[in-house]
GUMARDREN-903430 format. One record per residue (C-alpha): z, x negated, y; residue number from 0. Coordinates in pm, 1 decimal. Example, Ala and Ser with C-alpha at 12.3 -4.5 7.8 and 13.67 -1.06 7.14 Angstrom:
w->780.0 u->-1230.0 v->-450.0 pos->0 .
w->714.0 u->-1367.0 v->-106.0 pos->1 .
This chain:
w->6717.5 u->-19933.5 v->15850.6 pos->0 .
w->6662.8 u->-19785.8 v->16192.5 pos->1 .
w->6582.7 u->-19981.4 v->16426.4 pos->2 .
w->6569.3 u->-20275.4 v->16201.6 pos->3 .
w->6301.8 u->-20551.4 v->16121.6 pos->4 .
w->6193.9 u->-20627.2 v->15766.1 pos->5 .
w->6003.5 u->-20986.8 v->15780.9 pos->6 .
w->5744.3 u->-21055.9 v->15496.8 pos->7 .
w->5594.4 u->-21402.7 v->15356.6 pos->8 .
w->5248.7 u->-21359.7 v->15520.0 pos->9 .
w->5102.4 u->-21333.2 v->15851.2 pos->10 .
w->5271.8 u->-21295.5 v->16161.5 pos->11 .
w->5217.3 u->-20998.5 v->16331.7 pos->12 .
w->5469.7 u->-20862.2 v->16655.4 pos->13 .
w->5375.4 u->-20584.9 v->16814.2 pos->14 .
w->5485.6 u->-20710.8 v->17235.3 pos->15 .
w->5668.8 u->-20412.5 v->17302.7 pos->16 .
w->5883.7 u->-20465.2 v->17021.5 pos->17 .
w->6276.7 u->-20430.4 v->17053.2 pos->18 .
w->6527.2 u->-20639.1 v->16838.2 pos->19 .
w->6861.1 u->-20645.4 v->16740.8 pos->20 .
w->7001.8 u->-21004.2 v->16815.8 pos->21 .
w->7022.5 u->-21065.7 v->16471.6 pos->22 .
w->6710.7 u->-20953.0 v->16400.0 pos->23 .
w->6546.9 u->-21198.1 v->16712.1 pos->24 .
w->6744.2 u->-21500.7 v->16572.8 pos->25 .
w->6571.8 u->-21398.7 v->16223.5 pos->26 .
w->6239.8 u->-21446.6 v->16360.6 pos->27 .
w->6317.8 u->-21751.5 v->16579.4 pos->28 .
w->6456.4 u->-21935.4 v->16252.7 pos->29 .
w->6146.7 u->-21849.5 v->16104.7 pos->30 .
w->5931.3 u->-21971.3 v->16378.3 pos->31 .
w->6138.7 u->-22320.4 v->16425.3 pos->32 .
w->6023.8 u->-22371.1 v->16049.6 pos->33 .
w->5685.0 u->-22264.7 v->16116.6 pos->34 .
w->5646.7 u->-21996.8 v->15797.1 pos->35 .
w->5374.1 u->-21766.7 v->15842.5 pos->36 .
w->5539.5 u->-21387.1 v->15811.2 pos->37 .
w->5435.2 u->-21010.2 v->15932.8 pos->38 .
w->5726.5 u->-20820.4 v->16081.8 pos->39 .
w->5805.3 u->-20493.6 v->16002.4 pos->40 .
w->5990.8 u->-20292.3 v->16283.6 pos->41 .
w->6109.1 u->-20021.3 v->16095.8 pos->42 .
w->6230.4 u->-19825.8 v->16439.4 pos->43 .
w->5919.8 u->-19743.0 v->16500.7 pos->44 .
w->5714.5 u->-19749.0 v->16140.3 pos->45 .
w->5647.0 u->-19395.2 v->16042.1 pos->46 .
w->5783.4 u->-19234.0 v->15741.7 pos->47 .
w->5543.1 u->-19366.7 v->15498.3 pos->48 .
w->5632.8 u->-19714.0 v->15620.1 pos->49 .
w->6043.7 u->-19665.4 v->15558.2 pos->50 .
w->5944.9 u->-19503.3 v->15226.3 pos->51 .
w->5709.6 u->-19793.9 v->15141.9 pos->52 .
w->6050.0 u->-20037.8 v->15271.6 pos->53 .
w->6307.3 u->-19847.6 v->15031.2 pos->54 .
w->6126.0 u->-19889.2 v->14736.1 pos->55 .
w->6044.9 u->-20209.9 v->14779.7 pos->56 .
w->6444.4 u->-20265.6 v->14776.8 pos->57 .
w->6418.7 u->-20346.8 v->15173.3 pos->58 .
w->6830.1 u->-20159.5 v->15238.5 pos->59 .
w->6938.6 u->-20396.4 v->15526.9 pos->60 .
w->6797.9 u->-20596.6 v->15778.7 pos->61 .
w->6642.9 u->-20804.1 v->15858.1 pos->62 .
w->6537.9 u->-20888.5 v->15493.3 pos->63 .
w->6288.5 u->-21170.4 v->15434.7 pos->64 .
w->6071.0 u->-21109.1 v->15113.6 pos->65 .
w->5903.5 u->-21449.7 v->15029.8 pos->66 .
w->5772.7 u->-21574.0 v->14688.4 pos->67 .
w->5878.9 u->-21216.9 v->14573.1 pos->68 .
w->6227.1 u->-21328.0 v->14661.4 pos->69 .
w->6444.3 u->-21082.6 v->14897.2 pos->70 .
w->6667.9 u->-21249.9 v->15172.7 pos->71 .
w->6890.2 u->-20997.7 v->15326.3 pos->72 .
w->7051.8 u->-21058.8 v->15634.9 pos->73 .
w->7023.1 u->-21358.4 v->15924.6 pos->74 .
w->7288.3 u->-21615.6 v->15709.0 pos->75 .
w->7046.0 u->-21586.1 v->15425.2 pos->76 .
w->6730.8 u->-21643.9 v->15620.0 pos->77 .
w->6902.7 u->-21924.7 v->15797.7 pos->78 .
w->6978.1 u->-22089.1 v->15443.3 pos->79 .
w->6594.9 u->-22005.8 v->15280.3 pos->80 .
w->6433.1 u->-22169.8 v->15608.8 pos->81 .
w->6685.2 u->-22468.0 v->15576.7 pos->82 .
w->6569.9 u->-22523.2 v->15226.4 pos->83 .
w->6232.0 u->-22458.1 v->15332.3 pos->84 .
w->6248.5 u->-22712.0 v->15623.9 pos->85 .
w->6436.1 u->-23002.6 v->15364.2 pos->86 .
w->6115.7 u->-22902.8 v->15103.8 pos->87 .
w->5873.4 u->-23033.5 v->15400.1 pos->88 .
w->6011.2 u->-23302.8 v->15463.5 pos->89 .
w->5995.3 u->-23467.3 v->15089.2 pos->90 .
């Protein structure tokens, strides 16, 4: 978790001195390119209620999309959601 950035189905909020992993900043920018609305969570810097809040809402790994009460751990399964998402647009 440290470190780490926990994106969730909602607003999008960045704090601009915010540090990523690489993982984590391709995370986000696949979320962008599909234009979902999300809040990110930098757990490096959240205090300890926020990690405690993270753990028992199941958030282990990230970066870890939660959307439509749906968890998405990891870039390759962000990637896929925001594919499907995308292809769902466009119908």
């Amino acid at each position: 978790m440290p470190g780490g950035a926990a994106c969730h189905g909602a607003i999008r909020a960045i704090s601009a001195g915010c540090l990523m992993s690489e993982e984590d900043r391709k995370a986000v920018e696949t979320l962008e390119k599909v234009e979902l609305r999300f809040t990110l969570v930098d757990l490096g810097s959240a205090g300890v209620v926020e990690r405690i809040r993270a753990r028992l809402d199941g958030i282990k790994l990230t970066p870890t999309l939660v959307y439509n009460g749906q968890k998405y751990e990891g870039l390759r399964q962000i990637m896929i959601i925001s594919k499907d998402m995308a292809n769902a647009s466009r119908k």
